[in-house]
C-alpha atoms as an extended CHARMM CRD file, in Angstrom:
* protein
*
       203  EXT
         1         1  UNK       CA             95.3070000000      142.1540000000      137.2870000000  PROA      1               0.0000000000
         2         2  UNK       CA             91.5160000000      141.4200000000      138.8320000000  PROA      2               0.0000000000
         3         3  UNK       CA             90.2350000000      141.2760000000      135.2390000000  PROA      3               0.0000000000
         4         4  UNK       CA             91.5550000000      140.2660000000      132.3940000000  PROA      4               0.0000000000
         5         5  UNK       CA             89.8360000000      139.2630000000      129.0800000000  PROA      5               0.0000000000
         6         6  UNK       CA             92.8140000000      137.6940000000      127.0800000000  PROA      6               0.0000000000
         7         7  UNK       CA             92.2570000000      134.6400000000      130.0990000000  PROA      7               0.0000000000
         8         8  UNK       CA             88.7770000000      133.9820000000      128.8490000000  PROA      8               0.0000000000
         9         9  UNK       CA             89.3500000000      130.3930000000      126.6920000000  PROA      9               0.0000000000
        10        10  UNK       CA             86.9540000000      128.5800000000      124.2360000000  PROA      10              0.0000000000
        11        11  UNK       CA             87.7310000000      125.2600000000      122.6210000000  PROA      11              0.0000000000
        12        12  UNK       CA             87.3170000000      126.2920000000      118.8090000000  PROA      12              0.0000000000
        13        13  UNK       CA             88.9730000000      122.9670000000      117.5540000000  PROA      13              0.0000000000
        14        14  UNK       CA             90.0060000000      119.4000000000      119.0310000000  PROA      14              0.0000000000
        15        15  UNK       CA             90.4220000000      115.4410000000      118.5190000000  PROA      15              0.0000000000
        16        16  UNK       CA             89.1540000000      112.6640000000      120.9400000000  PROA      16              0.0000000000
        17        17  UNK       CA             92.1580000000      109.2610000000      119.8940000000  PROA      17              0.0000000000
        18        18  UNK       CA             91.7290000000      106.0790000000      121.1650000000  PROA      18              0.0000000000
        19        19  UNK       CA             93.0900000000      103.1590000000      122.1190000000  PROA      19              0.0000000000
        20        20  UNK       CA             93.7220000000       99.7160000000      123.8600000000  PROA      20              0.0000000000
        21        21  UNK       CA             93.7660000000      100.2440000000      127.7770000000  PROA      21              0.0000000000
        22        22  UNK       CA             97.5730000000       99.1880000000      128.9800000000  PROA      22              0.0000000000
        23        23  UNK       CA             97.6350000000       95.7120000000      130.5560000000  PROA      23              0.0000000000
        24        24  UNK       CA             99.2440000000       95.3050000000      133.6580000000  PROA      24              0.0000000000
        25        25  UNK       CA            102.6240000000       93.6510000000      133.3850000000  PROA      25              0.0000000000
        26        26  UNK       CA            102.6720000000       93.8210000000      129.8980000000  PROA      26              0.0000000000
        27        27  UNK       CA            105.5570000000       95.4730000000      127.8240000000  PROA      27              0.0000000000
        28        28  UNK       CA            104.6670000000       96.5290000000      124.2250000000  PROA      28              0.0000000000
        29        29  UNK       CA            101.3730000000       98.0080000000      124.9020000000  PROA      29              0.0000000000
        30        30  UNK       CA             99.6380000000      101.4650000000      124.8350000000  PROA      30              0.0000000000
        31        31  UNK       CA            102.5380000000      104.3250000000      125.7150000000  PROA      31              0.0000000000
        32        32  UNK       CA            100.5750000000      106.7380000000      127.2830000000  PROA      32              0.0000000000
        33        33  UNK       CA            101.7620000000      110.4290000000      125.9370000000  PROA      33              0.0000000000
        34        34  UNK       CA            103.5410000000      113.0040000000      127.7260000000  PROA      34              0.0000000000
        35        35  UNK       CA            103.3610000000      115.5480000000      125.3890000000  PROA      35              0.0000000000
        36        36  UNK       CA            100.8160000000      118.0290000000      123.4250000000  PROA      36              0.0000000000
        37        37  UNK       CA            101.4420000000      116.7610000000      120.5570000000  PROA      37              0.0000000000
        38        38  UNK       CA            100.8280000000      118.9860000000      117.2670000000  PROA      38              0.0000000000
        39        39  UNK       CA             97.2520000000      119.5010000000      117.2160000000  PROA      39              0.0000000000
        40        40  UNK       CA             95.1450000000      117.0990000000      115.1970000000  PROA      40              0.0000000000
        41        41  UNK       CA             97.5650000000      114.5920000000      114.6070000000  PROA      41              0.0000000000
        42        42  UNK       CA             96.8970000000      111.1610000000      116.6270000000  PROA      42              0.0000000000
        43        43  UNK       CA             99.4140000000      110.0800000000      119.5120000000  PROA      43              0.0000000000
        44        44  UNK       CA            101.6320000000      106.9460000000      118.4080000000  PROA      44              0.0000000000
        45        45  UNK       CA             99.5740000000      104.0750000000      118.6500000000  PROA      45              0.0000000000
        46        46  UNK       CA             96.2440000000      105.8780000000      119.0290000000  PROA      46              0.0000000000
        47        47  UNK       CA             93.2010000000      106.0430000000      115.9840000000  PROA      47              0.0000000000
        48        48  UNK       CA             91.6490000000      109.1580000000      115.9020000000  PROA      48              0.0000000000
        49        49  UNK       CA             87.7320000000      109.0540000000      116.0520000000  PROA      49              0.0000000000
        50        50  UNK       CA             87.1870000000      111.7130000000      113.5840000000  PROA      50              0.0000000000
        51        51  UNK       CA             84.0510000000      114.7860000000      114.0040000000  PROA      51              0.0000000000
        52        52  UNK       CA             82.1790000000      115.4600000000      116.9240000000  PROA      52              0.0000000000
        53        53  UNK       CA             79.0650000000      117.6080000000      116.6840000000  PROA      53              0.0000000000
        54        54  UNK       CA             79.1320000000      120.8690000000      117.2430000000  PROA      54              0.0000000000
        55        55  UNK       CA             78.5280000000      120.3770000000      121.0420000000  PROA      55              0.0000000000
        56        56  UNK       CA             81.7280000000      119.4510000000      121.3230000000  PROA      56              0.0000000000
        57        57  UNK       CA             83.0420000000      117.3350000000      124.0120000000  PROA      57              0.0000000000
        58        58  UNK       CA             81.9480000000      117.1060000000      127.8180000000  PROA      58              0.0000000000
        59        59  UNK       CA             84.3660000000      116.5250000000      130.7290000000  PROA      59              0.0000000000
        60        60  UNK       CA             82.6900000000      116.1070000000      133.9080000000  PROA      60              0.0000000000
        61        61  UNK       CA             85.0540000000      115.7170000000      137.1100000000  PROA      61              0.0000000000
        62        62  UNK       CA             82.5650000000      114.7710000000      139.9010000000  PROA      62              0.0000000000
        63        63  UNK       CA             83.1340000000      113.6380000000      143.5010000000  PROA      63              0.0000000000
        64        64  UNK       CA             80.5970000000      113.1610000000      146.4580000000  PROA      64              0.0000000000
        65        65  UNK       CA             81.0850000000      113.6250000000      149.6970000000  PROA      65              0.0000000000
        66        66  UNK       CA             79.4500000000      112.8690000000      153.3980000000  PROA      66              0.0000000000
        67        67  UNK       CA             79.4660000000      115.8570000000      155.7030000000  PROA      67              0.0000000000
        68        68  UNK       CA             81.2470000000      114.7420000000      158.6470000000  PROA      68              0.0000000000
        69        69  UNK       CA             79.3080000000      116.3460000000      161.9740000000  PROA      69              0.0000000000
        70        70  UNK       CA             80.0350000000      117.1270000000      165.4470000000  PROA      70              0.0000000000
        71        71  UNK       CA             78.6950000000      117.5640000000      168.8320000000  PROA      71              0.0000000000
        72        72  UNK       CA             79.9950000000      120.5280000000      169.3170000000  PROA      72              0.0000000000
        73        73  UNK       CA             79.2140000000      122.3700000000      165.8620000000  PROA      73              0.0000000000
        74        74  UNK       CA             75.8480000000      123.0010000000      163.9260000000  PROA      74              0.0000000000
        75        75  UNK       CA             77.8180000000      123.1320000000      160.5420000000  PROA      75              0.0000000000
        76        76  UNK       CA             79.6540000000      120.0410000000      159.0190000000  PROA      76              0.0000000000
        77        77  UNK       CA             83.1490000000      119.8080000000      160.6850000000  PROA      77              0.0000000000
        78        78  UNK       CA             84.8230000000      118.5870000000      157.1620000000  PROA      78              0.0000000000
        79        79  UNK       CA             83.5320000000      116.4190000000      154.2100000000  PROA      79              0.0000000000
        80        80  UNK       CA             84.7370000000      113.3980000000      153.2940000000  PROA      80              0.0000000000
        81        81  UNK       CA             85.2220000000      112.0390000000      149.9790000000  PROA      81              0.0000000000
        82        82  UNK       CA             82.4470000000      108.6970000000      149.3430000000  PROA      82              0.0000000000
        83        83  UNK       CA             82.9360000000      108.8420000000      145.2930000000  PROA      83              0.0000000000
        84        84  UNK       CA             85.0330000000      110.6350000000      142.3220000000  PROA      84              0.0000000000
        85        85  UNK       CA             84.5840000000      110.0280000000      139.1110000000  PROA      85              0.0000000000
        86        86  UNK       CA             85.8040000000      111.6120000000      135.6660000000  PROA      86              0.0000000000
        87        87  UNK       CA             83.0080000000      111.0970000000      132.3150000000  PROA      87              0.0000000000
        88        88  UNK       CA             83.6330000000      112.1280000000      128.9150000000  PROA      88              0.0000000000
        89        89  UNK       CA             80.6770000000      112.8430000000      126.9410000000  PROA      89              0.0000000000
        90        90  UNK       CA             80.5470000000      113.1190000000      122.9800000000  PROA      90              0.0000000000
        91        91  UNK       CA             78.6050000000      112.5110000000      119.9490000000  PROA      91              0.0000000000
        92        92  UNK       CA             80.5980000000      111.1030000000      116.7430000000  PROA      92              0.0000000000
        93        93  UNK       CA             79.4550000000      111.8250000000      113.9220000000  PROA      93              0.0000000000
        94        94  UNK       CA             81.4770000000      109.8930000000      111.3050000000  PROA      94              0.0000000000
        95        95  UNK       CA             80.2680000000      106.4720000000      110.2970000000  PROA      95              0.0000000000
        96        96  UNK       CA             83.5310000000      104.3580000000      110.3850000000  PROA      96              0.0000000000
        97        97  UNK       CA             85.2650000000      101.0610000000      111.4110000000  PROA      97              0.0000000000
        98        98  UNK       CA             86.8790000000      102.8520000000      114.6820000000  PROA      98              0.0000000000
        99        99  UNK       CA             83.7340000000      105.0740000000      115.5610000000  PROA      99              0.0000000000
       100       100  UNK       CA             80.7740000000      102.1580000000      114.7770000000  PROA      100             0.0000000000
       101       101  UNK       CA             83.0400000000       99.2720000000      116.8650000000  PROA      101             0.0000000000
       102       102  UNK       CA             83.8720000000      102.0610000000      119.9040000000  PROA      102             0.0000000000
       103       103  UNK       CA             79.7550000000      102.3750000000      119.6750000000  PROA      103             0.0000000000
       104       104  UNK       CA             78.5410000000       99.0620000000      119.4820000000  PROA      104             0.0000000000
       105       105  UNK       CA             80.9460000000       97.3960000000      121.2890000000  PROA      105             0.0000000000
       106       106  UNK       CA             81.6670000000       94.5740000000      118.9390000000  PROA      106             0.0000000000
       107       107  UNK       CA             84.1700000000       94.3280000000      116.0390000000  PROA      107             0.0000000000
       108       108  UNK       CA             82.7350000000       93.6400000000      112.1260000000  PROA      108             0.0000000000
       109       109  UNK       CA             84.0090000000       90.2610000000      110.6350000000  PROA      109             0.0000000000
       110       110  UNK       CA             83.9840000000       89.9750000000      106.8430000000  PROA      110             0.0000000000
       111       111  UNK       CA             81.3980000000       87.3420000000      105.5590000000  PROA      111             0.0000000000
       112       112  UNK       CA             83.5420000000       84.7550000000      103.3580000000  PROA      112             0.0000000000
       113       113  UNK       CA             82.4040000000       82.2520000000      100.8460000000  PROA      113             0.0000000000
       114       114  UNK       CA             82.5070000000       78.3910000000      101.7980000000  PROA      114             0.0000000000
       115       115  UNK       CA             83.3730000000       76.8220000000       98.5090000000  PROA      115             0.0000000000
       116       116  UNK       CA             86.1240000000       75.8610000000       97.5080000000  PROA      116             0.0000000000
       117       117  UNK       CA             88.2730000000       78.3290000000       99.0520000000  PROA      117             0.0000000000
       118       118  UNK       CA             86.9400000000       81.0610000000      101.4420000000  PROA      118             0.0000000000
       119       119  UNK       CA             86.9920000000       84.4370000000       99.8710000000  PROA      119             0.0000000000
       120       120  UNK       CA             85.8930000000       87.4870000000      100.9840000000  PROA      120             0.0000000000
       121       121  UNK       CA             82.0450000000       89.1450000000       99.8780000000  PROA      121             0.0000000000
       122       122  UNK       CA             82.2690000000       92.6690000000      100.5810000000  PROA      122             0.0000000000
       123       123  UNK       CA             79.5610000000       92.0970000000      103.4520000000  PROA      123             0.0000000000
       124       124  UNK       CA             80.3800000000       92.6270000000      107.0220000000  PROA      124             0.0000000000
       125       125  UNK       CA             79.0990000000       91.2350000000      110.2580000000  PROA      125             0.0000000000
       126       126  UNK       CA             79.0970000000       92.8760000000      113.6990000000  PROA      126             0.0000000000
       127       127  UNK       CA             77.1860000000       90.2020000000      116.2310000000  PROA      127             0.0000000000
       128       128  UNK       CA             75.2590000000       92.1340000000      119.1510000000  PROA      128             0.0000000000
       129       129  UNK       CA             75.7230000000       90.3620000000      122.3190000000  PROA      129             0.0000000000
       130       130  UNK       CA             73.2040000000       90.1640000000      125.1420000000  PROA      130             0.0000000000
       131       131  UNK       CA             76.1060000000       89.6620000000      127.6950000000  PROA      131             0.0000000000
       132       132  UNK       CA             78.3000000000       92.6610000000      125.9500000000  PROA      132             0.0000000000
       133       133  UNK       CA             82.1220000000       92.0920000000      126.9030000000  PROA      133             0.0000000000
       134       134  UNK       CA             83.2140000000       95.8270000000      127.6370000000  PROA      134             0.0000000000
       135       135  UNK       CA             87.0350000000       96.5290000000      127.0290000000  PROA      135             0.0000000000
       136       136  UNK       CA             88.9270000000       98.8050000000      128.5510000000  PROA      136             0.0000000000
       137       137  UNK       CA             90.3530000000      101.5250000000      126.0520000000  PROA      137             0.0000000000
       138       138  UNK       CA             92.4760000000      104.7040000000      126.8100000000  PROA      138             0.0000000000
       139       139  UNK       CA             91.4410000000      107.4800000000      125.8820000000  PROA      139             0.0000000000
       140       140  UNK       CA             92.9400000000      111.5250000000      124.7930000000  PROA      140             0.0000000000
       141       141  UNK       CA             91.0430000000      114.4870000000      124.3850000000  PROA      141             0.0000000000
       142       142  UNK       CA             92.6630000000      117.4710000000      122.7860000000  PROA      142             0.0000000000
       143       143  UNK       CA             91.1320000000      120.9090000000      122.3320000000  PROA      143             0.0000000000
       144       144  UNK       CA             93.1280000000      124.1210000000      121.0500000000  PROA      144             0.0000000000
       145       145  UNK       CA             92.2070000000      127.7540000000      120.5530000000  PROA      145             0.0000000000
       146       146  UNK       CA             95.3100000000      129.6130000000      118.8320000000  PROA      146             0.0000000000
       147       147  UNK       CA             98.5170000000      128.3520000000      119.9660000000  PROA      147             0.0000000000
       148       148  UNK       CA             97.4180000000      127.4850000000      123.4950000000  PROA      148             0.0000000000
       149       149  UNK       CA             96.6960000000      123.3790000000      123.6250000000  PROA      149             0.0000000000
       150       150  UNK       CA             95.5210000000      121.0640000000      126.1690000000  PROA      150             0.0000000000
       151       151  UNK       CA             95.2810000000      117.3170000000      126.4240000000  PROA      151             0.0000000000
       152       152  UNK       CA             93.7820000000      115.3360000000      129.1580000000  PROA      152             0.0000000000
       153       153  UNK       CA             94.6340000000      111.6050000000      129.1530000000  PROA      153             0.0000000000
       154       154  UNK       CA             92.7920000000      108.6870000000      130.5810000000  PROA      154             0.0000000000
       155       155  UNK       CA             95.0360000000      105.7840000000      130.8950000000  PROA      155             0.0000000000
       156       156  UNK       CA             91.4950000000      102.9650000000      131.3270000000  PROA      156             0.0000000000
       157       157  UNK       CA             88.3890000000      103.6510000000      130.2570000000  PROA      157             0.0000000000
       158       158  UNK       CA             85.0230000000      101.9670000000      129.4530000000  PROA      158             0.0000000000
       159       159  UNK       CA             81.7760000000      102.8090000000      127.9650000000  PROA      159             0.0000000000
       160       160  UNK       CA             79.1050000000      103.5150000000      130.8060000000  PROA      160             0.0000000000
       161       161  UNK       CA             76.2580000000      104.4400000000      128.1080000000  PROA      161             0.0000000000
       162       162  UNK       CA             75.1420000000      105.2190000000      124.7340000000  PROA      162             0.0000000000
       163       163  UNK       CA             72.6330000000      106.8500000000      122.8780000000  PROA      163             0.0000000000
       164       164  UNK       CA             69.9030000000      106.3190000000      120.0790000000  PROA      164             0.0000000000
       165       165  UNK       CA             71.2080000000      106.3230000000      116.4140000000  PROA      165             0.0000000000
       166       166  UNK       CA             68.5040000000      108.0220000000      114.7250000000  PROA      166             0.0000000000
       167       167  UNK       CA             67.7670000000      106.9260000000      111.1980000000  PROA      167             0.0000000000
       168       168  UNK       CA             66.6840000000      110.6630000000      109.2270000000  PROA      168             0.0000000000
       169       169  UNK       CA             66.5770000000      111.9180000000      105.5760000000  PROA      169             0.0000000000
       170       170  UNK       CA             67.5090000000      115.1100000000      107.0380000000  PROA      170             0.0000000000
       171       171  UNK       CA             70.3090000000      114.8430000000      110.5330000000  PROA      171             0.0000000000
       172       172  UNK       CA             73.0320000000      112.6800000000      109.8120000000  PROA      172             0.0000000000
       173       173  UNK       CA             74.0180000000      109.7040000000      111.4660000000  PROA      173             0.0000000000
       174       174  UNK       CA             75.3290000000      110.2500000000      115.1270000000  PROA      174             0.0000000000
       175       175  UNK       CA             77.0000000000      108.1100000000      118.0700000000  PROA      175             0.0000000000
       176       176  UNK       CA             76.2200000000      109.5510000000      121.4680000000  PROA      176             0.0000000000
       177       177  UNK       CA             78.9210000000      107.8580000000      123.8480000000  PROA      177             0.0000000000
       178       178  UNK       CA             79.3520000000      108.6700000000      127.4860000000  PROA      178             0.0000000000
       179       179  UNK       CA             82.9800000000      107.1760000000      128.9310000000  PROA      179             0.0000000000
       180       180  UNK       CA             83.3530000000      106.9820000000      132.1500000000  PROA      180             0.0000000000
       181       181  UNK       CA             87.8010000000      106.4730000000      133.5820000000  PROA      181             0.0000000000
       182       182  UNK       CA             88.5110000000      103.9300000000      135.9480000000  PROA      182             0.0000000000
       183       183  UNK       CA             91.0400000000      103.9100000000      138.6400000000  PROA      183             0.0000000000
       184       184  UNK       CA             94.6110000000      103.7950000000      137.4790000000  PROA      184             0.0000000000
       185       185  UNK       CA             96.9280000000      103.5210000000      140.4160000000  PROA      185             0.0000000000
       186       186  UNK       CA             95.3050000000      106.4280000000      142.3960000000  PROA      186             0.0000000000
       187       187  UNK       CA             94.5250000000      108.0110000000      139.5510000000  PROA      187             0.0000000000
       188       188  UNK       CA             91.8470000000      109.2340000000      136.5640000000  PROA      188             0.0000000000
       189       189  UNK       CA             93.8230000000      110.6960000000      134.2960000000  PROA      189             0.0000000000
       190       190  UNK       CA             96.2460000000      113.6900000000      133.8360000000  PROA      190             0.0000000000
       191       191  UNK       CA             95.5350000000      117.2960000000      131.6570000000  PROA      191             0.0000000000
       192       192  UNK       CA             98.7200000000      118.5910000000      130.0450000000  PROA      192             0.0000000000
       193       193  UNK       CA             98.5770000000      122.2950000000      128.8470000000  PROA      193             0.0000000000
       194       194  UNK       CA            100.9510000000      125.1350000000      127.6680000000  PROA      194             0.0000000000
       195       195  UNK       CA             98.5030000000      127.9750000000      128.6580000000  PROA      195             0.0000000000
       196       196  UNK       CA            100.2410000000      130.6300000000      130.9220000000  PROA      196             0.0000000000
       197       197  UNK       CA             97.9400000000      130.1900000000      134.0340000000  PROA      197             0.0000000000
       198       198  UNK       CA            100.9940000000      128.8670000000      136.5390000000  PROA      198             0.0000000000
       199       199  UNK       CA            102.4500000000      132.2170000000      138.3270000000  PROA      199             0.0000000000
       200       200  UNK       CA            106.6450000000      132.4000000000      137.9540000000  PROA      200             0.0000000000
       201       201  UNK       CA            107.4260000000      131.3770000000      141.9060000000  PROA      201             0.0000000000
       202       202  UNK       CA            108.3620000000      134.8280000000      143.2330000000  PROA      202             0.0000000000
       203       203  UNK       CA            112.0470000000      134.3230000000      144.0800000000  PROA      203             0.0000000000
């Protein structure tokens, strides 16, 4: 069928989870997941970072390439592949330890009392470096619309940029974070689905 309007897919509803990147060589670490999951519910060992404005999330697959010419040709004779990349853009929008660490890239540390035994105040510190330390996390994207789900998984990840928090009476508190996946192995990441868009091989 040339047309059909029951393919036509929006992304009503989803979850971005994160976690620590796998380390090479290291057993007990990040399992990456295979699955779909449930929808909503964060892969085993993953934290889920909560709402995303209503723009939702951006996946940008992106390669350049070098036209490859020829004597005897006026048009490229192939392209060849200089770059790919895969970014992940989103803005969080709820204020928490997961989201506000992910953002600033530095983890709070509760401000204890000196005398005569160290006890916790209540106040926490989160030190801005101006040689930031970015860590590799891994990170899942879900999105759903009905009973059809998708996932796309990428195993290392770092932050590549962030926006401005802006302070208002009136627009709530958002963290504008662009994440960028890093090789893994010959790969970027993976996108699992259960939509019906593979063809039954005609026997």
């Amino acid at each position: 069928m040339a047309n059909d309007a029951s393919k036509i897919r929006f992304a009503p509803n989803g979850s971005i989870f994160v976690a620590p990147a796998p380390v090479a060589g290291q057993t007990g670490g990040t399992v990456l997941p295979v699955d779909l999951g449930t929808g909503g519910t964060a892969p085993t060992g993953f934290k889920a970072l909560g709402y995303v404005d209503e723009g939702g999330v951006t996946l940008t697959p992106a390669i350049e390439t070098q036209a490859v010419m020829a004597w005897q040709s006026a048009s490229p004779v192939l392209y060849n592949v200089q770059s790919a990349s895969f970014q992940v853009k989103a803005t969080l929008q709820e204020t928490n330890e997961v989201t506000t660490e992910l953002f600033w890239g530095a983890e709070w540390v509760e401000i204890m009392t000196e005398d005569p035994t160290p006890v916790g105040t209540g106040v926490f510190r989160l030190d801005l470096s101006s040689t930031p330390d970015l860590k590799e996390i891994t990170l899942v994207v879900d999105w759903n619309q009905g009973s059809v789900r998708n996932r796309c998984v990428i195993p290392r990840a770092m932050i590549s940029d962030r926006g401005a928090i802006q302070l208002s009476r009136t627009e709530n508190g958002k963290y504008e974070l662009t994440i960028e996946a890093l090789d893994n192995s010959g790969t970027l990441g993976y996108v699992l689905t259960n939509d019906d868009i593979v063809e039954a091989a005609t026997p």
